[in-house]
C-alpha positions as CSV (number, residue, x, y, z in Angstrom):
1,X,-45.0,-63.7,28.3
2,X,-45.3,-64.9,24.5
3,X,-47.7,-62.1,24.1
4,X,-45.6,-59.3,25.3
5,X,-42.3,-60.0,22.6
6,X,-44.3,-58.8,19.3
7,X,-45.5,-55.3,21.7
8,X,-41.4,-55.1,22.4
9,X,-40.4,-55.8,19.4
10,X,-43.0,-53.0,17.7
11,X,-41.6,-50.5,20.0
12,X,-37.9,-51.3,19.2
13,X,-39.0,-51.1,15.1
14,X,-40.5,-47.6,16.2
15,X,-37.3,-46.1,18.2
16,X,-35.4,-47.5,14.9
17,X,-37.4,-45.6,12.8
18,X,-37.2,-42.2,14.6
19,X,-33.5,-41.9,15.1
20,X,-33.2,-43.2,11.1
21,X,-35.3,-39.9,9.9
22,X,-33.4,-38.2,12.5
23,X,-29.8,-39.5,10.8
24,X,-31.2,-38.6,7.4
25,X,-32.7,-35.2,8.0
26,X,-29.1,-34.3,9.7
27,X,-27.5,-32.0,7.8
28,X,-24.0,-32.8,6.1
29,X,-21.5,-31.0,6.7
30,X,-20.2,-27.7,4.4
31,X,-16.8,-27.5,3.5
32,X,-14.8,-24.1,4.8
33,X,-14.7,-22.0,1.9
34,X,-11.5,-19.4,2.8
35,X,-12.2,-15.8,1.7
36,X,-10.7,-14.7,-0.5
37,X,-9.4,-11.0,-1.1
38,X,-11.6,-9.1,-3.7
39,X,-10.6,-8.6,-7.1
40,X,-12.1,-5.3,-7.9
41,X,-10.2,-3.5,-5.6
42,X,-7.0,-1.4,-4.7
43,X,-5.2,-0.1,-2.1
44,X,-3.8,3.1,-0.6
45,X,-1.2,3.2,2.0
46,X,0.6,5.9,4.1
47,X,4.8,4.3,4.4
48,X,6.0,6.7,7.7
49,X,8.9,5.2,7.4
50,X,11.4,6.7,9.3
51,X,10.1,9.9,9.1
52,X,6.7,9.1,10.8
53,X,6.5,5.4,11.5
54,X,3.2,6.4,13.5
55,X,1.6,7.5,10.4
56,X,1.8,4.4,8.8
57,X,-1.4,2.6,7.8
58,X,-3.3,0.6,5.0
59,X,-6.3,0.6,3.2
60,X,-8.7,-1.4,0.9
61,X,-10.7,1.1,-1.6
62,X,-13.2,-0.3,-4.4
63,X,-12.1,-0.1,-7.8
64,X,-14.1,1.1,-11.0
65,X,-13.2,1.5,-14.6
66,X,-11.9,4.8,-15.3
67,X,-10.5,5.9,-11.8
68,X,-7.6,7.6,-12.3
69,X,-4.4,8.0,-9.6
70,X,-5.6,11.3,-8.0
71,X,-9.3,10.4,-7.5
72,X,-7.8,7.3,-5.5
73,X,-5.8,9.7,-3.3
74,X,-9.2,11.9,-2.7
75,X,-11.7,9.3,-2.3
76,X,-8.7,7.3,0.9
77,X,-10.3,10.0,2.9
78,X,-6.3,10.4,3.9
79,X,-5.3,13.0,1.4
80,X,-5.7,17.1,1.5
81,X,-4.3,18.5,-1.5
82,X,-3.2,22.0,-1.9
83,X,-5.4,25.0,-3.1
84,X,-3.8,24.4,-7.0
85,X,-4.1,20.4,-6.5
86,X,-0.6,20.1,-7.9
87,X,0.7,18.8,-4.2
88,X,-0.5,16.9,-1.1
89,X,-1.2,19.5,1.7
90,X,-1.4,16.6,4.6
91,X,-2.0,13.3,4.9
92,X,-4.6,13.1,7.9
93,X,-3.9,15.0,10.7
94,X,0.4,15.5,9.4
95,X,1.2,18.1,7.8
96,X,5.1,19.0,6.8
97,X,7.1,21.7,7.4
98,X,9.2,22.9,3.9
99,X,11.7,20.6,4.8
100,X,9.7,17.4,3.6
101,X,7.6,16.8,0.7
102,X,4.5,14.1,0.3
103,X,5.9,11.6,-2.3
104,X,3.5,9.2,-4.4
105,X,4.1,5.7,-5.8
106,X,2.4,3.7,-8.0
107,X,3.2,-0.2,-7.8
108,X,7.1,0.6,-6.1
109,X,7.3,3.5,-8.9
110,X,7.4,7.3,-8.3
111,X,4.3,9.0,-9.6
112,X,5.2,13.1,-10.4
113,X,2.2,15.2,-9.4
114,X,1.6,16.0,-13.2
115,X,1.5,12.6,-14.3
116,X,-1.5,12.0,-11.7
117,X,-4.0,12.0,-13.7
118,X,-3.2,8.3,-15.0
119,X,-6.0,5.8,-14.8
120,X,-5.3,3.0,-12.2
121,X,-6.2,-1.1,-12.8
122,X,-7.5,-3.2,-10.6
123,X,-5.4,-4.8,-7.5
124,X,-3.3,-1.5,-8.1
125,X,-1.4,-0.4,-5.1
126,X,-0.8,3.5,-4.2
127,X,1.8,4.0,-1.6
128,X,2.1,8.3,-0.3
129,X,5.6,8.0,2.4
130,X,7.5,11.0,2.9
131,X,10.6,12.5,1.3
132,X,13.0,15.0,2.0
133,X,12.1,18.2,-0.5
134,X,15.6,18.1,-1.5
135,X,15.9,14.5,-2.2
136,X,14.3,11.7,-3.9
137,X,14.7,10.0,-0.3
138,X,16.3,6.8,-1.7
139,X,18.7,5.2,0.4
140,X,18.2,8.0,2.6
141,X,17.5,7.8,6.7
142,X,16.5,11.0,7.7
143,X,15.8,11.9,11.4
144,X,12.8,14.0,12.2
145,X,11.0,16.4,14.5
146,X,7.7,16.7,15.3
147,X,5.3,19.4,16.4
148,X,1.7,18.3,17.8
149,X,-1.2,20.5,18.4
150,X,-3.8,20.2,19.9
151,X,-7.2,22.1,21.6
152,X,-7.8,19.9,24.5
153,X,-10.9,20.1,26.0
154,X,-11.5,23.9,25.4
155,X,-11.5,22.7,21.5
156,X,-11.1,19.1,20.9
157,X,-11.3,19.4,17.3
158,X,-8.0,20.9,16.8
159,X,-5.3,18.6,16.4
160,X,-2.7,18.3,13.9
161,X,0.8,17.6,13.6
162,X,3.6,19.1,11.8
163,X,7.1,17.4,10.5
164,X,10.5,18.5,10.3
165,X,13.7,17.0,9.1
166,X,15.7,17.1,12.3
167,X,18.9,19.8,13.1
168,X,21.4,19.1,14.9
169,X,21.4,21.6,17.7
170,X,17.8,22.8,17.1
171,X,16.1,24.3,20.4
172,X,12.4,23.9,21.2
173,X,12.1,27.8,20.3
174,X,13.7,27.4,16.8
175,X,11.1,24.3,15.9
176,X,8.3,26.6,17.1
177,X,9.4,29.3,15.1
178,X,9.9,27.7,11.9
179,X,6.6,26.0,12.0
180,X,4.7,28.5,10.4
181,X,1.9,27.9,12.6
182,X,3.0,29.2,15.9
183,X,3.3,33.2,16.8
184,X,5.9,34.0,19.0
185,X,6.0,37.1,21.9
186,X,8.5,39.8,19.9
187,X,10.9,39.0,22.4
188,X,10.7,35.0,21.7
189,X,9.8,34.6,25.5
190,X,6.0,32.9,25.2
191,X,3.9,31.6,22.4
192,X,1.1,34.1,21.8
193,X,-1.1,31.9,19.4
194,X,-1.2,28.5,17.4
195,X,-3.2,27.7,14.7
196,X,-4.5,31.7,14.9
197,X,-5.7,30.7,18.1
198,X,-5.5,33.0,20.9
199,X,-5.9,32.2,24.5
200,X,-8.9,33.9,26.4
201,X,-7.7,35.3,29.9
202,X,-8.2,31.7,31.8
203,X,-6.3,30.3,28.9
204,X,-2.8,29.7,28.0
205,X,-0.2,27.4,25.0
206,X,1.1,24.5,27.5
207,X,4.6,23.3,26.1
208,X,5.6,19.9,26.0
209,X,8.6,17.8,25.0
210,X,7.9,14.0,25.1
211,X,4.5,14.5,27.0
212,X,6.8,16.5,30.0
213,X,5.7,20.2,30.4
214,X,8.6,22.6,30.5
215,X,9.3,25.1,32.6
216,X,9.7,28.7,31.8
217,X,13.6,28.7,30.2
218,X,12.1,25.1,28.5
219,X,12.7,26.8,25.2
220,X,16.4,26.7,25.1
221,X,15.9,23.4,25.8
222,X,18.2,21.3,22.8
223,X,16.7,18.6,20.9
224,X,17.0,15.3,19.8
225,X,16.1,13.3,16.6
226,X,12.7,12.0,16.8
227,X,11.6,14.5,19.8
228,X,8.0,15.6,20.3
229,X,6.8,18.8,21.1
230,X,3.0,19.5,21.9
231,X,1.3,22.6,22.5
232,X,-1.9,22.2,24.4
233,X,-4.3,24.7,24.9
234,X,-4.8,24.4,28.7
235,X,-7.2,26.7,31.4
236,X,-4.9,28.1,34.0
């Protein structure tokens, strides 16, 4: 019996010894670090506001010296300008009717297009919302229509969208007319292309007003602020 304790006793000095290496060889534990924004970069937002609150979105762009206001806009991937550069054209797939302008801001302050040239710092923030053409939109809650347009599944890679300020009283023909994008029938009856698009014989323009299809008098049809109209190109 005698000669079985130092045997039990070597065994417990050896189960000792593993689970101390084991304790040591643990590793300790790493504080959380929280991430922390970058430094070196900006950011360029779309404000919708009440124009187009669907249009509104944020994002985070690298920053480098020398990049100036309007090489921010371009490089957002957001922004097409016009042919001269002196204005926005759209901003993604929304383009405006003459009613509304593409504004800038720089930091809360209004950028002119001349003036966008100006090199930006880091942790700048460049805000593009939408203004009336005949206002400077402050204080301002203008009501809007909107035209949508798309290709379907004959040519899914036409879709845009076109905004108005809304008139009281407007019909679905007047918005379509006024577009600048939609050729009408001479008698104003049927929409004969969009986009320069022209239906093949199987084809036609399906109308829609807030995703309903209208029926052949839909384009009396009277409108209401914040109203959607789509045209669809459509087999028959």
């Amino acid at each position: 019996m005698n000669k079985k304790i130092p045997g039990f006793i070597g065994l417990c000095l050896l189960i000792l010894v593993i689970l101390s290496g084991c304790t040591e060889t643990r590793p300790s534990e790493q504080p959380v670090v929280q991430e922390t924004e970058p430094t070196n970069s900006i950011t360029v937002a779309v404000d919708g506001s009440t124009f187009l609150p669907d249009a509104t979105k944020s994002i985070k762009r690298d920053f480098s010296e020398g990049l100036t206001l309007k090489k921010a806009l371009s490089n957002s991937g957001l922004v097409d300008f016009t042919a001269d550069g002196k204005r926005i054209q759209s901003v993604g797939e929304v383009s405006l009717d003459s009613s509304l302008i593409w504004g800038v801001k720089l930091n809360g302050k209004d950028i002119d297009p001349e003036d966008w040239n100006m090199e930006l710092h880091a942790k700048d923030e460049v805000i593009i919302y939408v203004k009336a053409a005949d206002s400077t939109g402050e204080g301002v809650a203008y009501q809007t229509t909107l035209l949508k347009v798309s290709g379907g599944n004959i040519m899914p890679n036409l879709n845009r969208q076109y905004a108005g300020v809304y008139i009281q009283e407007c019909t679905v023909r007047d918005v379509l007319k006024s577009s600048g994008v939609v050729r009408m029938s001479e008698n104003n009856k049927y929409v004969v292309a969009v986009e320069n698009v022209i239906p093949r014989m199987n084809q036609r323009w399906v109308i829609k007003v807030n995703d309903k299809e209208l029926m052949d008098n839909g384009l009396d049809m009277k409108l209401s602020p914040r109203d959607a109209i789509k045209l669809e190109l459509t087999t028959s």
